[in-house]
C-alpha positions as CSV (number, residue, x, y, z in Angstrom):
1,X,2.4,61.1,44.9
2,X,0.1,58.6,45.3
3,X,-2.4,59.8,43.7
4,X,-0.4,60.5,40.3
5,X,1.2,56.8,40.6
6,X,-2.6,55.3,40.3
7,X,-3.5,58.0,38.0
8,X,-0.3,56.7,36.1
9,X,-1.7,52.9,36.3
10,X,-5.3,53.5,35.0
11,X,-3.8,55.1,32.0
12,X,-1.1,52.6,31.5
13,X,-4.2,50.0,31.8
14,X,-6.7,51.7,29.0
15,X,-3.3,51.7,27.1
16,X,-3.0,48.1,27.2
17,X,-6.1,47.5,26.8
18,X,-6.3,49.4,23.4
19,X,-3.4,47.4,22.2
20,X,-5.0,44.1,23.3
21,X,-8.2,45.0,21.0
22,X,-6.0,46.5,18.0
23,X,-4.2,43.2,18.2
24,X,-7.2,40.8,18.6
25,X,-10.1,40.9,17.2
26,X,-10.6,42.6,13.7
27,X,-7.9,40.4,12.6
28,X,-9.5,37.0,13.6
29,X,-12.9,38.1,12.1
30,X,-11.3,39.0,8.7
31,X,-9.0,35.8,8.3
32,X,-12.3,33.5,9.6
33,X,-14.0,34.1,6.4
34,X,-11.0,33.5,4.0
35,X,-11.0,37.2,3.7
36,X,-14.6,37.3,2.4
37,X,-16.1,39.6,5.2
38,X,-18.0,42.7,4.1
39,X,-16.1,44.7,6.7
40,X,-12.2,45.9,6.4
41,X,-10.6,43.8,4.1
42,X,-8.2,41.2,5.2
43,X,-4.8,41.4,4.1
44,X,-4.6,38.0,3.1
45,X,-7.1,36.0,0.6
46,X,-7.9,32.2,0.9
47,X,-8.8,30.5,-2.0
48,X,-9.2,26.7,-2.9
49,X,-7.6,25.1,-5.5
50,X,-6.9,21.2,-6.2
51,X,-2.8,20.5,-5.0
52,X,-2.7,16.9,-7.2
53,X,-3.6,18.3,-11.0
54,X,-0.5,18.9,-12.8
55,X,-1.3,22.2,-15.5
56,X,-4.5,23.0,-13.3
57,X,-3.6,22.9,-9.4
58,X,-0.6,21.4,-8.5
59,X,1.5,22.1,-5.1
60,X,4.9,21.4,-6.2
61,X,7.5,19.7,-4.3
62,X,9.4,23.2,-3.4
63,X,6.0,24.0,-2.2
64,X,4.7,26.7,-4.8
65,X,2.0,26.2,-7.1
66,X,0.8,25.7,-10.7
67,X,-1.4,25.5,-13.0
68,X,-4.4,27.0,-15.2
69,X,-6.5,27.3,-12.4
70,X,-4.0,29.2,-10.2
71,X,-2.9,31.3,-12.9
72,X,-7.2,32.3,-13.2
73,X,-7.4,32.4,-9.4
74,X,-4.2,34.7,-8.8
75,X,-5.7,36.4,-11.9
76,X,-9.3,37.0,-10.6
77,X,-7.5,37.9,-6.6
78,X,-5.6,40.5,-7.7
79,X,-8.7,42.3,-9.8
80,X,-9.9,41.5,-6.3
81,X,-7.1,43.9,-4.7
82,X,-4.5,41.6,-3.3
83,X,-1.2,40.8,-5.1
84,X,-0.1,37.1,-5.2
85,X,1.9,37.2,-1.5
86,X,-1.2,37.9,0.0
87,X,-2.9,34.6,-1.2
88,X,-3.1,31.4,0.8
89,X,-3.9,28.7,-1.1
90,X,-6.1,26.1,0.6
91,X,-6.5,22.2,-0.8
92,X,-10.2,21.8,-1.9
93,X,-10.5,18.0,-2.9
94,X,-13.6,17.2,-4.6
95,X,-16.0,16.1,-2.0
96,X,-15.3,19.2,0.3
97,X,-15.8,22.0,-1.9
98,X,-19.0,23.2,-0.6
99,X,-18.2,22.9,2.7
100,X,-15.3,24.8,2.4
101,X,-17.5,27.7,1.0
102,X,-20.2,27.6,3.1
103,X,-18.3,27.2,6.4
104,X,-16.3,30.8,4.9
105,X,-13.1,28.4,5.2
106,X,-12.2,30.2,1.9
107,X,-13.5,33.4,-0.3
108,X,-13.7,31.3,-3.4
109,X,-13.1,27.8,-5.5
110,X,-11.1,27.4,-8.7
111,X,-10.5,23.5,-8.9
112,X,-11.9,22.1,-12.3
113,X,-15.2,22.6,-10.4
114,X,-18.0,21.7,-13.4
115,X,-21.3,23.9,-12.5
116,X,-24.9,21.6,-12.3
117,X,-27.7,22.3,-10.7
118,X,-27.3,20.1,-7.7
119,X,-23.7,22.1,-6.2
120,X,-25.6,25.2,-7.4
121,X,-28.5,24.7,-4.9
122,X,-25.3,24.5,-2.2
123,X,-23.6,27.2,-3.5
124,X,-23.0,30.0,-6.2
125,X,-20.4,30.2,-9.2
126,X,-19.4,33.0,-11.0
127,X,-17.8,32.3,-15.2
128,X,-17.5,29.6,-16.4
129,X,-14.0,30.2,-17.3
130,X,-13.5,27.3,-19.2
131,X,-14.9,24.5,-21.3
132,X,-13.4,20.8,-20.8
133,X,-14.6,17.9,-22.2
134,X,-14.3,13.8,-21.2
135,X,-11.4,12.3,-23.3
136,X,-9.5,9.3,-24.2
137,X,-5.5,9.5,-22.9
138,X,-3.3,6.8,-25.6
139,X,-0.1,6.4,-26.2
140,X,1.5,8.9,-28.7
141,X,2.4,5.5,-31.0
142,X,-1.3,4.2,-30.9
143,X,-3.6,5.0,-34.0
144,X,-6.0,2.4,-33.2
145,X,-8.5,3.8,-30.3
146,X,-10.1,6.9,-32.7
147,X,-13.8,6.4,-31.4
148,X,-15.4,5.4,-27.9
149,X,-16.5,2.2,-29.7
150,X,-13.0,1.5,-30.2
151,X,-12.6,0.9,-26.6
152,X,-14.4,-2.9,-27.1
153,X,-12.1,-5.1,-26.2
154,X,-9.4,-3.0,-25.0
155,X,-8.2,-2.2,-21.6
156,X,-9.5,1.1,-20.2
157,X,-7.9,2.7,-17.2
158,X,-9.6,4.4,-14.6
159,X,-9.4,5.8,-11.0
160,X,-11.1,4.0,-8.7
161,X,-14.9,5.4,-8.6
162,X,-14.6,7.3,-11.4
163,X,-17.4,7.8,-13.2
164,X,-16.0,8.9,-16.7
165,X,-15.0,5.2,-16.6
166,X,-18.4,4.0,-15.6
167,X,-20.3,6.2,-18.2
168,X,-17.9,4.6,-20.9
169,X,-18.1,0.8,-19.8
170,X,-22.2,1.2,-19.0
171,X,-23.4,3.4,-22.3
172,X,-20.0,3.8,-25.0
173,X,-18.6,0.6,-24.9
174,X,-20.0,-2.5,-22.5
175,X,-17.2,-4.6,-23.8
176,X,-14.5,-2.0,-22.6
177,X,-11.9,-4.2,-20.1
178,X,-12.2,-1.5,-17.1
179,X,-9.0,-1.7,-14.9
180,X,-9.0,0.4,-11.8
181,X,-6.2,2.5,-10.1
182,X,-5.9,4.5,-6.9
183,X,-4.7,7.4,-8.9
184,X,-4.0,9.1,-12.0
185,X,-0.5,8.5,-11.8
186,X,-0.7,4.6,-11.7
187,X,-2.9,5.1,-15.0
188,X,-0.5,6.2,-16.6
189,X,2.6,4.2,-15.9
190,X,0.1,1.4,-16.8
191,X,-0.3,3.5,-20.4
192,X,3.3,4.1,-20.7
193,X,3.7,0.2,-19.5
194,X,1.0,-1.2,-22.3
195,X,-0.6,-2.7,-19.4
196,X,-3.6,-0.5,-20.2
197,X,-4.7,1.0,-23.6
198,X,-6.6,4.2,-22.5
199,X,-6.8,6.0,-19.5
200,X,-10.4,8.8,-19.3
201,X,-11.5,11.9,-17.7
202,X,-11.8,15.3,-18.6
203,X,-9.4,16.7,-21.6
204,X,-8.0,19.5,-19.3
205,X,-6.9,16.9,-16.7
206,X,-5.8,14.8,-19.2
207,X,-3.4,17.4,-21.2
208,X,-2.2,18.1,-17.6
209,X,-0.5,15.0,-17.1
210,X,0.4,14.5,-20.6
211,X,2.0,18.5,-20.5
212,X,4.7,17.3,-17.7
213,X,8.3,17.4,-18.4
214,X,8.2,13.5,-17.5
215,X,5.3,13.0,-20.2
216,X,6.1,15.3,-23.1
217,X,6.0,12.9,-26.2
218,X,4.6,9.9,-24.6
219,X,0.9,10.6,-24.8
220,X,-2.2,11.8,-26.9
221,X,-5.3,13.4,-26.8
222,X,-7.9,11.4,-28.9
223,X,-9.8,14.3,-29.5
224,X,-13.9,12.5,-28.3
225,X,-15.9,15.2,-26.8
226,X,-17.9,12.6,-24.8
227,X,-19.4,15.3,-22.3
228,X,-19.6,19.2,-21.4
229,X,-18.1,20.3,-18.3
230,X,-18.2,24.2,-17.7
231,X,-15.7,24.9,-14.9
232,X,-17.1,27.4,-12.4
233,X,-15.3,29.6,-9.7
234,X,-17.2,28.5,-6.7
235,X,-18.3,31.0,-3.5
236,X,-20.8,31.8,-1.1
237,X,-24.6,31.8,-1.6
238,X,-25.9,34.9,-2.0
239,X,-22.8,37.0,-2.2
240,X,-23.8,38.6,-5.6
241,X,-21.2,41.5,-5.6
242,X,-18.4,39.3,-5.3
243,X,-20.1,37.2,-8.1
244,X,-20.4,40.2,-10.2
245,X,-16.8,41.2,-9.4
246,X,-15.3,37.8,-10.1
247,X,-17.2,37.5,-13.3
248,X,-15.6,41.3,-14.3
249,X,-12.3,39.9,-14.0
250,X,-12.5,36.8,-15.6
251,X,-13.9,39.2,-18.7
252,X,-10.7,41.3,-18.7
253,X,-9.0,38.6,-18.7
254,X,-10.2,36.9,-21.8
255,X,-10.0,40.5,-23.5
256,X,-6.1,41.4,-22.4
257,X,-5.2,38.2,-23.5
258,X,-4.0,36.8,-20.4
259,X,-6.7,33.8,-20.3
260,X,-5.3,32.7,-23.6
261,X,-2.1,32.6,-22.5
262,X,-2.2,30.7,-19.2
263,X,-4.0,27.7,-21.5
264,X,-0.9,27.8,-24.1
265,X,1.5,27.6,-20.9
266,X,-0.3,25.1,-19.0
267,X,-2.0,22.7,-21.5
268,X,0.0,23.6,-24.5
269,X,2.6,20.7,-24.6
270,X,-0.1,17.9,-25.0
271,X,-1.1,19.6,-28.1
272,X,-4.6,20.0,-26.5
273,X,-7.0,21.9,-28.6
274,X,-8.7,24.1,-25.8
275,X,-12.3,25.5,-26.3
276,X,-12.6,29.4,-27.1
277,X,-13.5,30.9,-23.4
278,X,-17.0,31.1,-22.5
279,X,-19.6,33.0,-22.3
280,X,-20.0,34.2,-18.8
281,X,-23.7,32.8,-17.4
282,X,-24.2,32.8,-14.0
283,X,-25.1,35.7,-12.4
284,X,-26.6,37.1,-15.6
């Protein structure tokens, strides 16, 4: 008797033992690399998105989230093989982006994230998936800011250390009143308030906030196409399948038509005039 009750206790200890491992391990490894490991996939994906741009990446109050760029990144994940439950959605403000991706804190970034040479010597992109261009915001009632040069003399809104502002006020127009705000959201109550006459950034940002239920009607695109920003899907250096595979989807997304419609849904109520989709560069 003995004897079978140790027998009994080695084997109940392997058991436990194989139980601890099935639990431990694999899992950890697969969810440390926002799902981006080589090995078994994860059954979660971790992607980086902005939570503060309404119609590009916005977490909403409920706590789901919007926009053009999560409609593209739920788009691209489930080309990928996960369905939109298995996503987490991670906040990748501006200045963490590649640290995000190179740490493996997530598989890939969609957050109006323009490809230049000195992120892409940090990291790789796959698209671009879409074309913006810096802007002018005015009210819907204002006919009298059609040009950059228009801006002499008037009051310019900008976010503090923005460098759309800067651009305008140092090479467009030197005479430009620049007025700085903490955010976007100030801008704009300044613009609705006529404490400000034009608020600039990128068009796609700025048909965002104009798009909102709160904004319909109140604002307008000038139309200025005052740079070229080709948003990227940022991920890890060197990981050319996935590059390859992200670029596949954002094709069959443009062909089906789905691309096309996530702009009309997300951008559409600012009457912004979208760019056709572009060509896919990077990784060719």
């Amino acid at each position: 008797m003995k004897v079978l009750k140790t027998g009994a206790a080695v084997a109940t200890a392997v058991v436990l033992a194989l139980t601890a491992t099935a639990c431990g391990g694999g899992s950890k490894d697969a969810a440390s690399d926002g799902g981006a490991s080589g090995g078994t996939k994860s059954d979660k994906i971790v992607i980086g998105i902005k939570f503060d741009q309404p119609g590009l990446g916005l977490k909403t109050p409920d706590g789901k989230f919007e926009g053009f760029d999560v409609d593209v990144a739920t788009y691209v994940a489930k080309e990928l093989g996960y369905q939109p439950d298995q996503i987490e959605w991670k906040q990748a403000i501006s200045a963490e982006r590649e640290n995000l991706i190179s740490n493996g804190d997530v598989k890939f970034i969609a957050a109006t994230y323009s490809i230049n040479d000195k992120r892409k010597a940090k990291v790789d992109f796959a698209g671009p998936y879409f074309l913006a261009h810096q802007d002018l915001l005015v009210r819907a009632d204002d006919s009298s800011i059609t040009k950059v040069e228009d801006l002499n003399k008037k009051k310019l809104c900008s976010v503090t250390g923005s460098t759309s502002a800067q651009n305008i006020k140092k090479d467009l127009a030197k005479d430009a009143d620049l007025q700085e705000f903490p955010g976007y959201s100030e801008c704009l109550t300044g613009l609705e308030n006529k404490a400000v006459d034009a608020l600039t950034t990128d068009d796609s940002i700025l048909a965002g906030y104009a798009a909102q239920e709160k904004n319909k009607g109140k604002f307008k695109l000038v139309g200025l196409k005052m740079s070229t920003e080709n948003y990227g899907i940022g991920l890890k250096k060197g990981d050319k399948d996935l590059q390859t595979k992200i670029n596949a989807a954002l094709k069959k997304m443009v062909a089906d038509g789905s691309w096309e419609a996530a702009v009309k849904k997300n951008l559409g109520p600012a009457n912004y005039k979208n760019e056709p989709a572009p060509q896919i560069t990077e990784g060719s």
